[in-house]
MARSE-558900 format. One record per residue (C-alpha): y, z, x negated; residue number from 1; residue in one letter; chain. Coordinates in nm, 4 decimals. Layout:
MARSE-558900
          y          z          x   resi   resn   chain
          Y          Z          X    NUM      A       A
...
end
This chain:
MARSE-558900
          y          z          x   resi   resn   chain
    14.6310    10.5223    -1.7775      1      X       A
    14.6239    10.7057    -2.1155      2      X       A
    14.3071    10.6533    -2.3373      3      X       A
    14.2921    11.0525    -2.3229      4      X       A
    14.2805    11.0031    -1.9387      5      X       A
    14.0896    10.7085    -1.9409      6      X       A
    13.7705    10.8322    -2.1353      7      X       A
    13.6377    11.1129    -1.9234      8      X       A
    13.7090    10.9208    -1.6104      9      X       A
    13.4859    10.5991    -1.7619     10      X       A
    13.2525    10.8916    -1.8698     11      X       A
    13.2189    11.0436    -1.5270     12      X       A
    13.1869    10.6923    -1.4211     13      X       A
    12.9262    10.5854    -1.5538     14      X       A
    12.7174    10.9190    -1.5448     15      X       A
    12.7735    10.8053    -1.1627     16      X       A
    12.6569    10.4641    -1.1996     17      X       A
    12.3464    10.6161    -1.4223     18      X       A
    12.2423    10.8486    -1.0925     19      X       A
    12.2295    10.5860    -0.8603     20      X       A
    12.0089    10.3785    -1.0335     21      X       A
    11.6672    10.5556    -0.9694     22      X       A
    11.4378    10.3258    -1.0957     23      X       A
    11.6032    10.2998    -1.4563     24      X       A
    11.6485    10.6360    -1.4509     25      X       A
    11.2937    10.7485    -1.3379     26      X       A
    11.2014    10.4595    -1.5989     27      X       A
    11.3936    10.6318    -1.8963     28      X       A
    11.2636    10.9852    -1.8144     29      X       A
    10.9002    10.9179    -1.6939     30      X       A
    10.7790    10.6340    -1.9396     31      X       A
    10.8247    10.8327    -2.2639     32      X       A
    10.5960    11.0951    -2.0846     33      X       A
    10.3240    10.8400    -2.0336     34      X       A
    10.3578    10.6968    -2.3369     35      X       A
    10.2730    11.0794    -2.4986     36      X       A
     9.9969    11.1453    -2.2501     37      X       A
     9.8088    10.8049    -2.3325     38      X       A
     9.8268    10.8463    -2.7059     39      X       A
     9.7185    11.1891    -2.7154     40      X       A
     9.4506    11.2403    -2.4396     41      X       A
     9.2929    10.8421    -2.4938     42      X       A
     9.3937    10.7430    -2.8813     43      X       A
     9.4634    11.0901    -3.0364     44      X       A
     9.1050    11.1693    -3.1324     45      X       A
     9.0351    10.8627    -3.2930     46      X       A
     9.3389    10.9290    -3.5372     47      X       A
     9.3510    11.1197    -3.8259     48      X       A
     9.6477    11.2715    -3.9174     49      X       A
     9.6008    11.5945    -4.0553     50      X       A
     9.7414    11.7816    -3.7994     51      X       A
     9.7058    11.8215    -3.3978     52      X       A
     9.7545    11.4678    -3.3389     53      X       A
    10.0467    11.6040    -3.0518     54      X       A
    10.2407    11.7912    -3.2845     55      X       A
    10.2221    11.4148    -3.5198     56      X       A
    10.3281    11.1960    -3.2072     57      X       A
    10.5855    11.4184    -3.0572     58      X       A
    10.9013    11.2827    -3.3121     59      X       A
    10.7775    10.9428    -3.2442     60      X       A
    10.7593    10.9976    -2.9169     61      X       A
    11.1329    11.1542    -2.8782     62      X       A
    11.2692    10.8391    -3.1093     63      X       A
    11.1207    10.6102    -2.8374     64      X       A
    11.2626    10.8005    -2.5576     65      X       A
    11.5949    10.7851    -2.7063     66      X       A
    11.5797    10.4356    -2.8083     67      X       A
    11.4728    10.2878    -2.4447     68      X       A
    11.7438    10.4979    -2.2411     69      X       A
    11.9745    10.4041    -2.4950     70      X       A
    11.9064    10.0644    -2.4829     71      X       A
    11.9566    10.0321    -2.0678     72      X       A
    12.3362    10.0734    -2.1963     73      X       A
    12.3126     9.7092    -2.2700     74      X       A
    12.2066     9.6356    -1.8915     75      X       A
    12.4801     9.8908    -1.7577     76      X       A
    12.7455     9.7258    -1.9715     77      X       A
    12.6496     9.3550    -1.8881     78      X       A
    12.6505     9.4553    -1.4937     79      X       A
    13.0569     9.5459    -1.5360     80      X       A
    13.1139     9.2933    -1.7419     81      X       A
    12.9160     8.9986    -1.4401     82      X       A
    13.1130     9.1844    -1.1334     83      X       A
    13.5001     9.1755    -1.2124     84      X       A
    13.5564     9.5639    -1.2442     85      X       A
    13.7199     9.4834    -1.5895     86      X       A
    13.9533     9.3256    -1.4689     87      X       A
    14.0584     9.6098    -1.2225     88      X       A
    14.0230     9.8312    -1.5020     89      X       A
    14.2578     9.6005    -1.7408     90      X       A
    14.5223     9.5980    -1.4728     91      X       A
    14.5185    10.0329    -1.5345     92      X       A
    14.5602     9.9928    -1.8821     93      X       A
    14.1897    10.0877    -1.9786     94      X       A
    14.1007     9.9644    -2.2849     95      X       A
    13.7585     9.8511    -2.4240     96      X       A
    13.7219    10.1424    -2.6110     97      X       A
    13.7658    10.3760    -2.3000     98      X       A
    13.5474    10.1804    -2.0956     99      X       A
    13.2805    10.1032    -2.3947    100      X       A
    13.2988    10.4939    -2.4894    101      X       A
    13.2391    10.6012    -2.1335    102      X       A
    12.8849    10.3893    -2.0984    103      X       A
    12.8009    10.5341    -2.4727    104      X       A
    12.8665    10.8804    -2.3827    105      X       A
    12.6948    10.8672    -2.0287    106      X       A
    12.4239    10.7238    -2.2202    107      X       A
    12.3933    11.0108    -2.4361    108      X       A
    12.4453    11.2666    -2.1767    109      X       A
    12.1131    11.0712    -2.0015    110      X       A
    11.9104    11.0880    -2.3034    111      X       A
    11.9784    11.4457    -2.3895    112      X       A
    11.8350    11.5051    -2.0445    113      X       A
    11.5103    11.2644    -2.1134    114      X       A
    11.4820    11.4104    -2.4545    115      X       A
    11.4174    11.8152    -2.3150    116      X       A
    11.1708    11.6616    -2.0791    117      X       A
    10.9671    11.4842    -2.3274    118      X       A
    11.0135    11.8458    -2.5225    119      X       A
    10.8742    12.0378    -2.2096    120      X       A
    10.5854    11.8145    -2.1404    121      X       A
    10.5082    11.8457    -2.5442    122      X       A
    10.4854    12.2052    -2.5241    123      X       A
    10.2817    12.1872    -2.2027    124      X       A
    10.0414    11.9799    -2.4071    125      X       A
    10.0287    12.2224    -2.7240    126      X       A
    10.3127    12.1374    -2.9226    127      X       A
    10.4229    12.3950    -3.1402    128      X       A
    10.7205    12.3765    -3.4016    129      X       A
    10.7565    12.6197    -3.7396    130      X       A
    11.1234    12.5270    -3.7481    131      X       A
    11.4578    12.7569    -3.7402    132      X       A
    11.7247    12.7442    -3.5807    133      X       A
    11.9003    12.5368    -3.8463    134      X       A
    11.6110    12.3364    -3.8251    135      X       A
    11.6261    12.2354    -3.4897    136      X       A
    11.9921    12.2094    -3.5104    137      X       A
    11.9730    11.9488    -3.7587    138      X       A
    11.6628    11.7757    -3.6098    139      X       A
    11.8956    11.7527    -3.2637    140      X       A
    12.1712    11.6173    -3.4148    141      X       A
    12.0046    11.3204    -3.6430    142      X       A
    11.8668    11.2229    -3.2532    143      X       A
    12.2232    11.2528    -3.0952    144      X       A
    12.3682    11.0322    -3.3739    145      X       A
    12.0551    10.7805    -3.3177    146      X       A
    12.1311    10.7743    -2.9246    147      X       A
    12.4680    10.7366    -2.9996    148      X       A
    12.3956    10.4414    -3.2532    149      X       A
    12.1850    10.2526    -3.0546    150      X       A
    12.4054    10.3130    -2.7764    151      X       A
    12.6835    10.1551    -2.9711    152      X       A
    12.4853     9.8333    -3.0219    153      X       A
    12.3927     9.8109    -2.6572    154      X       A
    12.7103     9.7829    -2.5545    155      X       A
    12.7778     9.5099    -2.8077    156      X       A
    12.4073     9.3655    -2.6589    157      X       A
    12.5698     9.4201    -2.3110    158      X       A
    12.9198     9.2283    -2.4021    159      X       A
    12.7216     8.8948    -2.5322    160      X       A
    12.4980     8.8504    -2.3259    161      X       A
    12.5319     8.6583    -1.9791    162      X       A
    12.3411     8.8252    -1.7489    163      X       A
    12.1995     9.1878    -1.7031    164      X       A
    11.8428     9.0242    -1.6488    165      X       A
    11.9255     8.8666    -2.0500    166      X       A
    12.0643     9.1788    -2.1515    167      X       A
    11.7505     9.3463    -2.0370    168      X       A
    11.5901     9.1919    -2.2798    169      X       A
    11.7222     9.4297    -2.5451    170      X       A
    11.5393     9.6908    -2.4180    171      X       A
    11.2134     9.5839    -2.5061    172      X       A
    11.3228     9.4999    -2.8582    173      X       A
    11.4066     9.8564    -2.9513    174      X       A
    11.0936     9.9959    -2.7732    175      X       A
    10.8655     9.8075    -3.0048    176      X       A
    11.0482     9.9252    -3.3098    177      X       A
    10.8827    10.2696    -3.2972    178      X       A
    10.5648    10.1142    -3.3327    179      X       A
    10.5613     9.9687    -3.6464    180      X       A
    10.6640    10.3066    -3.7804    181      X       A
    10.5324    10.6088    -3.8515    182      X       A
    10.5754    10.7330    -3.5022    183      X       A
    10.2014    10.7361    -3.3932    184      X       A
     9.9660    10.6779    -3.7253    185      X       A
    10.0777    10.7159    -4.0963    186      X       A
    10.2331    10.4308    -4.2594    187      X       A
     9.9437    10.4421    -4.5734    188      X       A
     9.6661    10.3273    -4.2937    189      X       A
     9.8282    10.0134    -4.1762    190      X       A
     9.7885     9.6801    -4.3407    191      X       A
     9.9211     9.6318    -4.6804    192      X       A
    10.1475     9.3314    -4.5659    193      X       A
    10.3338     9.5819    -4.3250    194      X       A
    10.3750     9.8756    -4.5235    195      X       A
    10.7174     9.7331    -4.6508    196      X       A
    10.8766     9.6689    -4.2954    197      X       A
    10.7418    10.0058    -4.1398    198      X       A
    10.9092    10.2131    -4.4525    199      X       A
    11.1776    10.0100    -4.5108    200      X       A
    11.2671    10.0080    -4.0616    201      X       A
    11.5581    10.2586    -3.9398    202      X       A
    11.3142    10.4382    -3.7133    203      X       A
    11.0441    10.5394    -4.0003    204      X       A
    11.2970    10.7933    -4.1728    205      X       A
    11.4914    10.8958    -3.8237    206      X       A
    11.1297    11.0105    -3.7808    207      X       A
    10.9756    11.1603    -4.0694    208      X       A
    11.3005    11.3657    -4.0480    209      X       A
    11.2741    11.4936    -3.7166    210      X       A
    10.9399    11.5580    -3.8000    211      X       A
    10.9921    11.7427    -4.1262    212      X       A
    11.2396    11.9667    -3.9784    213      X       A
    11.0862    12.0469    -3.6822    214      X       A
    10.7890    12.1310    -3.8739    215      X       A
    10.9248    12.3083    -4.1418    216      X       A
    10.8308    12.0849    -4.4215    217      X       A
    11.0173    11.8704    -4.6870    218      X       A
    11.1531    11.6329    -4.5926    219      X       A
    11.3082    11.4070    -4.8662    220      X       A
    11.6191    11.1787    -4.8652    221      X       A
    11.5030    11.0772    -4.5502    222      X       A
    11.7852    11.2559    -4.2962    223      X       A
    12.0207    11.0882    -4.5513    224      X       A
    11.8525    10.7268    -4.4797    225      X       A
    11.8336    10.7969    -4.1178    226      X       A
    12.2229    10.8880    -4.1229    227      X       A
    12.3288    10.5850    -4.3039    228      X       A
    12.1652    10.3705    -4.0980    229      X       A
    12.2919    10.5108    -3.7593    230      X       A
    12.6277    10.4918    -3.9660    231      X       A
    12.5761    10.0921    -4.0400    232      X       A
    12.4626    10.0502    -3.6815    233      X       A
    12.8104    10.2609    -3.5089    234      X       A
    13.0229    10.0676    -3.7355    235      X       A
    12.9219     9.7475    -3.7217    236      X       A
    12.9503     9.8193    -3.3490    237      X       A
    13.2866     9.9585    -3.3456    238      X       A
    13.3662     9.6517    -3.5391    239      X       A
    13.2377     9.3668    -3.2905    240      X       A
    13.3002     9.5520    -2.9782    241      X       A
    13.6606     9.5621    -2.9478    242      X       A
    13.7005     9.1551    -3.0627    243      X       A
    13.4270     9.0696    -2.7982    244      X       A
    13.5660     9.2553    -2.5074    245      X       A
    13.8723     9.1133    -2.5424    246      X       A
    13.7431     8.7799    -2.5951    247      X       A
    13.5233     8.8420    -2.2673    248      X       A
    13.8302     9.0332    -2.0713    249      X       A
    13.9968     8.7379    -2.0882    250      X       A
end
């Protein structure tokens, strides 16, 4: 099978795979909701932001979404990798970059999906964005390039580890990320000993520059920081992934 073959039908595949498993997928779309409802209706008036704390939380919000359904790519690639399918797929002449590309691009597909329900939901709560149309364009593509990043090192999560259950694992790694981050309260109100992780952490500028542009205000070098680390993170998975599928196809 030709990689141009190959890649739509691993795609379509694992968009498949993605449906039938309800309870990730009611997971991935409903926890990000509840997530936004808690903060804003039980911690939202206790925090100053300067703004309606909804239309603060929202880009935090959306980076967390993104980041957990990205992150059950790990889980999706680890089950393939525990049940012998790869070695079905080996003897069609799919390679790892067909079958790695098709669980990264059903996991964007998935997100994109999670992502305009989380936007709904915001709006049904009183979110309001000043941006254009170039605004939101670029504000939707720094989140496509973050799914697809953290996507990318799923799958390399998914080909170490052992088990799904271990693989798992990941997925509660990347959720806490948003939280030491400007994603719910400003950075300047934490302690002074973590100021320098939750600037200096990839999803502090992914958000302020979702924020910024969806709000229609400045918003720095930051897009440029949140590119180059979605950058480090695809290529250092393109890198590994290919040498540790074949290592695990054997």
């Amino acid at each position: 099978m030709s990689e141009l073959v190959a890649w739509p039908v691993m795609t379509g595949r694992a968009v498949r795979l993605s449906l039938r498993n309800l309870d990730a997928l009611i997971t991935s779309f409903l926890l990000p909701v509840m997530i936004m409802l808690m903060f804003v209706y039980l911690f939202g008036g206790a925090i100053q932001t300067g703004t309606d704390y909804v239309t603060y939380a929202v880009p935090g919000v959306l980076v967390m979404c993104a980041s957990y359904g990205a992150s059950l790519t790990a889980v999706a690639v680890s089950q393939d990798m525990s049940r012998g399918i790869v070695d079905r797929f080996r003897s069609m002449d799919v390679g790892g970059g067909a079958f790695l590309g098709g669980h990264v691009a059903a996991s964007t597909v998935r997100n994109l999906t999670s992502l305009v329900i989380v936007f709904v939901v915001a709006f049904l709560l009183g979110f309001r964005a000043d941006a254009d149309l170039a605004g939101w364009a670029a504000a939707a593509g720094i989140l496509v390039v973050f799914v697809l990043a953290v996507s990318a090192v799923s799958a390399v999560v998914g080909l170490l580890a052992r088990t799904p259950e271990a693989a798992g694992g990941f997925t509660f790694v990347v959720m806490f990320l948003p939280y030491p981050s400007s994603a719910f309260v400003p950075v300047h109100t934490m302690p002074t000993w973590l100021h320098g992780f939750a600037e200096n952490q990839p999803a502090t500028p992914i958000i302020e520059s979702v924020r910024g542009l969806l709000l229609d205000r400045p918003v720095g070098s930051d897009p440029w920081k949140a590119l180059a680390w979605c950058g480090g993170f695809l290529l250092v998975s393109a890198l590994l992934s290919g040498r540790l599928f074949r290592d695990r196809a054997r």
